[in-house]
C-alpha positions as CSV (number, residue, x, y, z in Angstrom):
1,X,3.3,-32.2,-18.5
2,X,0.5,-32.1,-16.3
3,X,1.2,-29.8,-13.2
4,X,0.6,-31.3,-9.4
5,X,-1.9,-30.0,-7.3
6,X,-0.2,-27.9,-4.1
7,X,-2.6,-28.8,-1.3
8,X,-1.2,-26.7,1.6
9,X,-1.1,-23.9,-1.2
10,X,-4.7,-24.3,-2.1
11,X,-6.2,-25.1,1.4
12,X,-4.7,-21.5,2.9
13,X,-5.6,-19.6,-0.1
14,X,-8.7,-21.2,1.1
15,X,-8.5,-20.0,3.8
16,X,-8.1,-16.5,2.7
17,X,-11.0,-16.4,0.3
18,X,-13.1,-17.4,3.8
19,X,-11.9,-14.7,5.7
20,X,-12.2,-12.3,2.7
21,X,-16.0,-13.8,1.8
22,X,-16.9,-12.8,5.5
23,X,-15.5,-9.1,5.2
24,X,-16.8,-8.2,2.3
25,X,-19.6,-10.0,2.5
26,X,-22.4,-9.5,1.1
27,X,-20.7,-7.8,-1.8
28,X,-17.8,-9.7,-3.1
29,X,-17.4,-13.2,-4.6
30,X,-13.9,-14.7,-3.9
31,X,-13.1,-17.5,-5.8
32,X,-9.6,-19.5,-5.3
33,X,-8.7,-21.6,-8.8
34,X,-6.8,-24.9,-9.0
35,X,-5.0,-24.1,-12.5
36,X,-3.4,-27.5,-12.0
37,X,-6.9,-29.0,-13.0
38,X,-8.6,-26.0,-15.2
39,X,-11.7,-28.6,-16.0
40,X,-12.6,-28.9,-12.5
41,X,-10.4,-25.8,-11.5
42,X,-13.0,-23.8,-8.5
43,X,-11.5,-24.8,-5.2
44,X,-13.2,-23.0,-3.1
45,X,-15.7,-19.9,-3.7
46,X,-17.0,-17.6,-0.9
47,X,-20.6,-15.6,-1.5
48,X,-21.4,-17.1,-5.0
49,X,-22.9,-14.1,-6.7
50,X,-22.0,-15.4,-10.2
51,X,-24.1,-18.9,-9.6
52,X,-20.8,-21.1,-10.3
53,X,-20.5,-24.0,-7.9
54,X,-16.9,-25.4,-6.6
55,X,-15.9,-28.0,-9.6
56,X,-16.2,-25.8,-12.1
57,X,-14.0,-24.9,-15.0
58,X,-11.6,-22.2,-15.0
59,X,-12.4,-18.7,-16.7
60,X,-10.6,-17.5,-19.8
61,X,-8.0,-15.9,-17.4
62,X,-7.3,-19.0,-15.8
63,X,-6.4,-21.0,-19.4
64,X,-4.4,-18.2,-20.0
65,X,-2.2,-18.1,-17.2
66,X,-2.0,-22.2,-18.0
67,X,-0.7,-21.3,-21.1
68,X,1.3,-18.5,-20.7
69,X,3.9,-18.1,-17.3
70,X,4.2,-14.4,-18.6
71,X,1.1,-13.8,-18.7
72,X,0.4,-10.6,-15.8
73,X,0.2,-11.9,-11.9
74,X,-2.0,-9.3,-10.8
75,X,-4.7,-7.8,-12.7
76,X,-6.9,-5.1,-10.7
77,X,-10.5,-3.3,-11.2
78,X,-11.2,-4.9,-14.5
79,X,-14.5,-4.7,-15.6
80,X,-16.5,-7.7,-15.4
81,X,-20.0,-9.1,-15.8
82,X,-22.0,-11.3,-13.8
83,X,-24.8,-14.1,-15.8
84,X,-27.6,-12.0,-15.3
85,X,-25.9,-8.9,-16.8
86,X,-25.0,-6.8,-13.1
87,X,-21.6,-4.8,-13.5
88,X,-18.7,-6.2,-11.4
89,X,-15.5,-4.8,-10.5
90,X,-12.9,-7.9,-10.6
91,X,-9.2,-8.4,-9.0
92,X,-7.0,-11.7,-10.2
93,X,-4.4,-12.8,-8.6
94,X,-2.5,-15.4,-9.9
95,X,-0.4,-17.8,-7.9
96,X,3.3,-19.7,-9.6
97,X,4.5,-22.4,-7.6
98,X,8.7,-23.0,-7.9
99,X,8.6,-23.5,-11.4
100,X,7.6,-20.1,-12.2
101,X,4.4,-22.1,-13.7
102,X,0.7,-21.0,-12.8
103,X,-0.9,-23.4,-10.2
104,X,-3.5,-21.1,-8.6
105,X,-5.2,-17.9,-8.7
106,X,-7.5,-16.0,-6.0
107,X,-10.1,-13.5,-7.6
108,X,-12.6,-11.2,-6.2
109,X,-15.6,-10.0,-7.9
110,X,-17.3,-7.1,-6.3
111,X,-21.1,-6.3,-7.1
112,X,-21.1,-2.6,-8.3
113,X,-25.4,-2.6,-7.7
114,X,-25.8,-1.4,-5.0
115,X,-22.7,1.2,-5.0
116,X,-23.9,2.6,-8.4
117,X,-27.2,3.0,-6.5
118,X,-25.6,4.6,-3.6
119,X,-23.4,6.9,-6.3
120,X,-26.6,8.4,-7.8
121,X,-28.7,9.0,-4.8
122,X,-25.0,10.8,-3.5
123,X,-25.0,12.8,-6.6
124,X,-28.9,13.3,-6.8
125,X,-28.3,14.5,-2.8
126,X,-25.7,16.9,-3.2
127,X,-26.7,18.6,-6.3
128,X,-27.0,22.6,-5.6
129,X,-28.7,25.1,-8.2
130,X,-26.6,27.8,-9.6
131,X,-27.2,31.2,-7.2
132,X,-26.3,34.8,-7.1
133,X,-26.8,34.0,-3.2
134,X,-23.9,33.7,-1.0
135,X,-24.5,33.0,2.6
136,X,-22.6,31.5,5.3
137,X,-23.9,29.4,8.2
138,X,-21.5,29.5,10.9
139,X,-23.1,32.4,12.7
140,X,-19.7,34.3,12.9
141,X,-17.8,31.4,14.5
142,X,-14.2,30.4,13.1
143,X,-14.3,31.0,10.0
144,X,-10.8,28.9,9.2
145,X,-12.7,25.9,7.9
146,X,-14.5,27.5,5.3
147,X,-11.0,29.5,4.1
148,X,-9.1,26.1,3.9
149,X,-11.6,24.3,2.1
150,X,-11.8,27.4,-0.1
151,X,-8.2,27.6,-0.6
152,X,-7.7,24.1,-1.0
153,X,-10.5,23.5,-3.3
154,X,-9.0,26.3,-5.8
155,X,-5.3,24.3,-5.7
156,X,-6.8,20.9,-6.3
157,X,-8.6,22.3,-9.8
158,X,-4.9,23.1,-10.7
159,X,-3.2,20.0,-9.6
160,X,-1.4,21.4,-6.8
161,X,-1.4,22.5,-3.4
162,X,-2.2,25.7,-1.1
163,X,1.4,26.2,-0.9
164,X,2.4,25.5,-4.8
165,X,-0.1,28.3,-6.5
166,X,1.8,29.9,-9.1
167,X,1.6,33.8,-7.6
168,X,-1.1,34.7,-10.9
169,X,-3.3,31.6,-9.5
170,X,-3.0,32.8,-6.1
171,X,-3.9,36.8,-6.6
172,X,-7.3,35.0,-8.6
173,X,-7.8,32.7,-5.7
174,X,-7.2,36.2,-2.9
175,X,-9.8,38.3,-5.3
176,X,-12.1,34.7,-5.4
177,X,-11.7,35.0,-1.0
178,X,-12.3,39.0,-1.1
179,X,-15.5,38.8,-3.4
180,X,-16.8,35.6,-1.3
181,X,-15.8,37.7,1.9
182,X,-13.8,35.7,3.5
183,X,-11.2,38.2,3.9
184,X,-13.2,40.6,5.7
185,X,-13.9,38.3,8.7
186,X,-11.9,38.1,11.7
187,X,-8.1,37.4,10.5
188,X,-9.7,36.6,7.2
189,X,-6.4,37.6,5.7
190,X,-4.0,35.9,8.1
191,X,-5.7,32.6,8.2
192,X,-5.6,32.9,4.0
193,X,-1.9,33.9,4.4
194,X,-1.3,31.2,6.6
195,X,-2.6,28.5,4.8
196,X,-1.0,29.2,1.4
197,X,2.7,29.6,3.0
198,X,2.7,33.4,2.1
199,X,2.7,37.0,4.4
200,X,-0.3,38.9,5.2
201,X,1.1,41.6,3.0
202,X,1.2,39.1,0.5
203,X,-2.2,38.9,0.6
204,X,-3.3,42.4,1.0
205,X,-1.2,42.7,-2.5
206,X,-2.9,40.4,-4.5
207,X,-6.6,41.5,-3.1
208,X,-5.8,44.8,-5.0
C-alpha cells in the first residue's frame, strides 16, 4: 500500500532544512525526502552542492528505509561523495509517521574541501622541529599556564586526568617538570602539587 504524503510534516521539515541551509551555508547541503513518493522523493533542498534538483529520486538510503521500518533512524558522519568526486561528511535522519513506517527523511551533506584545506595548512602551521632548546617566553610572569598545560598534556597521553596519575606516572611527569624547569620557578612546586591533587612534599618526593 502506497503510503500518504504528510504535508504539515514535510512543509516544517522544510522549514528546517531552510533555516539549517542558511547557517551552514555555504558548506552544507540539506536535503528533506518525501519517502512517500521515492521517484519524485526531494522536497525541498537548501545549497545544492551535489547538483540534484527538487523532484528527484530518493538515494539508496531513502529505498531502504521504504523497505525496511527497522532500518536505523539516525545515521551520523558517514562518508559520502559528491558527482564530481569532493569528500562529504553526511547525517540522515529519517522521519516514521504513526505507523512506525518511513515517510521522510532530512539529510545534511557537509563539503569537507575546504576544512581538509584548512586541516593541512593548521598542521603545516604548527609543525615544530625536534630541539635540544628549551626556552620559555613569558619573561618570568605566572608561570601556572605553562605547568597546567604541562601537567595536563602528560594525563591526556594516559587517558586520565591531573588528578588520576597512577603515583609511578606522576614521579615521571615531577622529573619531566624538574628537567623542563618548571619546578624551579616561583611556587613551581606548589602550583604542580596543586594541580595534580597532591602535597608539596609529594612533589619534592617524586623530583628525587
Amino acid at each position: 500500500m502506497k503510503k500518504k504524503p504528510n504535508a504539515q510534516l514535510l512543509e516544517m521539515l522544510g522549514q528546517m532544512a531552510e533555516g539549517l541551509g542558511e547557517t551552514f551555508a555555504p558548506f552544507c547541503e540539506v536535503v528533506v525526502h518525501d519517502l512517500s513518493n521515492p521517484k519524485n522523493a526531494i522536497y525541498a533542498i537548501e545549497n545544492s552542492l551535489s547538483g540534484r534538483q527538487v523532484g528527484q529520486s530518493a538515494t539508496e538510503l531513502g529505498l531502504a528505509r521504504i523497505r525496511d521500518p527497522q532500518f536505523p533512524a539516525v545515521i551520523a558522519n558517514y562518508a559520502n561523495t559528491f558527482p564530481d568526486g569532493r569528500k562529504v561528511k553526511s547525517t540522515s535522519i529519517g522521519i516514521k509517521d504513526e505507523s512506525g513506517e518511513y515517510v521522510a527523511a532530512l539529510c545534511l551533506n557537509v563539503d569537507l574541501t575546504l576544512f581538509q584545506s584548512f586541516q593541512g595548512a593548521i598542521s603545516q602551521f604548527t609543525r615544530t622541529e625536534d630541539s635540544q632548546v628549551h626556552e620559555h617566553l613569558d619573561a618570568g610572569g605566572n608561570p601556572s599556564g605553562r605547568i597546567h598545560a604541562r601537567i595536563d598534556e602528560f594525563a591526556a597521553s594516559r587517558a586520565t586526568t591531573s588528578r588520576s596519575l597512577k603515583p609511578a606516572d606522576r614521579k615521571q611527569l615531577v622529573l619531566e617538570l624538574k628537567k623542563a624547569g618548571l619546578l624551579e620557578v616561583r611556587r613551581g612546586a606548589e602550583i604542580a602539587a596543586a594541580h595534580m591533587g597532591v602535597s608539596r612534599a609529594t612533589v619534592y618526593s617524586d623530583a628525587k
